[in-house]
C-alpha positions as CSV (number, residue, x, y, z in Angstrom):
1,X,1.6,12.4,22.7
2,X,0.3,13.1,19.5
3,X,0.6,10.6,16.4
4,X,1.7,12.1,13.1
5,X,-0.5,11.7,9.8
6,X,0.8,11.4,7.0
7,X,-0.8,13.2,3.8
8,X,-2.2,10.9,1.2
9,X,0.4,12.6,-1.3
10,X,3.4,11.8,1.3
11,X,2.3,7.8,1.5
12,X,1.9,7.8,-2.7
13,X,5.8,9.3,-2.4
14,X,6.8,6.8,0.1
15,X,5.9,4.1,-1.8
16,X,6.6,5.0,-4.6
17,X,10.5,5.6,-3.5
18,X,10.3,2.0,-1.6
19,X,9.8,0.6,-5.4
20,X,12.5,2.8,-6.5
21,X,15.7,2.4,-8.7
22,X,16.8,-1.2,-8.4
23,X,20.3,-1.6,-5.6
24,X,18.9,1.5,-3.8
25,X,20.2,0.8,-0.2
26,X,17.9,3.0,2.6
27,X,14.4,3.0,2.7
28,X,12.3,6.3,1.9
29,X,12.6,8.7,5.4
30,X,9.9,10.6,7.1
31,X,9.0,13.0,5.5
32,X,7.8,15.1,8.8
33,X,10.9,13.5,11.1
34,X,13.3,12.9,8.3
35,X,14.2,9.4,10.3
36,X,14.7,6.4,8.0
37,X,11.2,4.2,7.7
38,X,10.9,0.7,8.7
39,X,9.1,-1.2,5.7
40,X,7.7,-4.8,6.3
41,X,6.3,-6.1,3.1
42,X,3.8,-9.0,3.3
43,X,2.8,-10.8,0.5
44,X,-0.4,-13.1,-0.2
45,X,0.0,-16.1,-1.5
46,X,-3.5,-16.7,-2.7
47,X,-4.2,-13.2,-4.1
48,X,-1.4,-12.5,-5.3
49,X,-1.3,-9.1,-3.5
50,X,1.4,-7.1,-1.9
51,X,1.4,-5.3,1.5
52,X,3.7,-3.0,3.2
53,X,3.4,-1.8,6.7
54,X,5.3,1.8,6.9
55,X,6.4,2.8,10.4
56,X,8.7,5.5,11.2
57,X,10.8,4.6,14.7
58,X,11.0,8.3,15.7
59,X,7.3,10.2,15.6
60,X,5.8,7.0,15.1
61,X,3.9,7.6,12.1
62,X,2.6,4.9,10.0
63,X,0.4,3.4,7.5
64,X,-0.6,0.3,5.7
65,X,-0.1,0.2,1.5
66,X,-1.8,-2.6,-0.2
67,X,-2.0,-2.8,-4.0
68,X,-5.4,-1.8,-5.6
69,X,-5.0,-3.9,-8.3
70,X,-5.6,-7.7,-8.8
71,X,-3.0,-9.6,-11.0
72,X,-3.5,-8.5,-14.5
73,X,-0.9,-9.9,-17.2
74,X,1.7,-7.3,-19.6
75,X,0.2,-7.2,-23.0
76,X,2.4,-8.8,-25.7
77,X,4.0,-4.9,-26.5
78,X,4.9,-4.4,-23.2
79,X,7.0,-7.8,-22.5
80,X,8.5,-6.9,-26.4
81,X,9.9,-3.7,-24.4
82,X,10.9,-5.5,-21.0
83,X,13.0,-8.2,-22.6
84,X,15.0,-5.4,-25.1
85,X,15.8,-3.8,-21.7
86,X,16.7,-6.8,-19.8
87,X,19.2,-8.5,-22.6
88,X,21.0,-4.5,-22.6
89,X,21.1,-4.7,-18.9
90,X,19.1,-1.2,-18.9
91,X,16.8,-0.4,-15.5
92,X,13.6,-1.2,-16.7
93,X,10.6,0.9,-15.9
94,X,7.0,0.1,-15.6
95,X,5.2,2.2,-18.4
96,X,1.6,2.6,-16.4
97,X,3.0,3.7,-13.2
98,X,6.6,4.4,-13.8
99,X,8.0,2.0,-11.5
100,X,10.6,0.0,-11.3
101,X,9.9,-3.6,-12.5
102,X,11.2,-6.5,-10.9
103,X,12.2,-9.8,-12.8
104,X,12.7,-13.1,-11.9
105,X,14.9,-15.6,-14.5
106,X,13.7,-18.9,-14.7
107,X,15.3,-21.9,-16.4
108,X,15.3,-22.2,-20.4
109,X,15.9,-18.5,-20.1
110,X,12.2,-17.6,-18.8
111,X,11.7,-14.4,-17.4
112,X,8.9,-13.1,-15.4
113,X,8.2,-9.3,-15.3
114,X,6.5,-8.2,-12.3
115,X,5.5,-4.5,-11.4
116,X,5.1,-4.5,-7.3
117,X,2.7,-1.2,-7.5
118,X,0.3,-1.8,-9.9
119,X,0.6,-6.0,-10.0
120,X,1.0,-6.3,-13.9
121,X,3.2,-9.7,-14.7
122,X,3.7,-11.6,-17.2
123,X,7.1,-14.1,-18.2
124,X,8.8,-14.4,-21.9
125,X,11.6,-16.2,-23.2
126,X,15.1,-14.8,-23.8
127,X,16.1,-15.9,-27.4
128,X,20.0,-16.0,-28.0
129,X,21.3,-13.1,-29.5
130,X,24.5,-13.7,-31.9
């Protein structure tokens, strides 16, 4: 039985649909198979660093995704832009990969911006709004 490869441009696609719109249900499918992919995402405590191990269930192809980027923080410009988004409830989208960023609300209305691809973060306070 032969494994299938996957192309480089068909990983950069499945990734890039696992850190898709925000509430998406499925995981990316094969894209030889068409068979939803298993995703197990591992994550590094002391770097900081994401991992996902893709597996499709049917032709058994797979592939390990790690990000190629150490933590680096938003500049001031782009947290300006994240917390407009957040306070109108608008998807927010990383500008250097085009990503979908993920946010974490912390007490004293902190928020940390974190893009899983390229591993930009960075947290800002929510003023009231009147």
């Amino acid at each position: 039985m032969t494994v299938t490869k996957y192309s480089d441009q068909e990983k950069e696609e499945i990734i890039r649909d696992y850190f898709g719109p925000p509430g998406t249900e499925e995981n990316p499918r094969c894209p030889t198979c068409g068979e939803v992919l298993r995703l197990d995402g591992l994550h590094d405590s002391g770097s900081g660093q994401f991992r996902l191990e893709v597996s499709c269930p049917d032709c058994k192809a797979s592939f390990s995704w790690q990000q190629n980027y150490l933590q680096q923080p938003w500049k001031d410009l782009h947290l300006q832009y994240f917390v407009e988004r957040y306070t109108t409830h608008e998807p927010i989208r990383c500008p250097l990969d085009d990503c979908y960023i993920i946010y974490t609300e912390f007490t004293d209305r902190i928020v940390e911006f974190r893009c899983p691809y390229c591993n930009h973060r960075g947290k800002a306070q929510i003023e009231n709004r009147k």
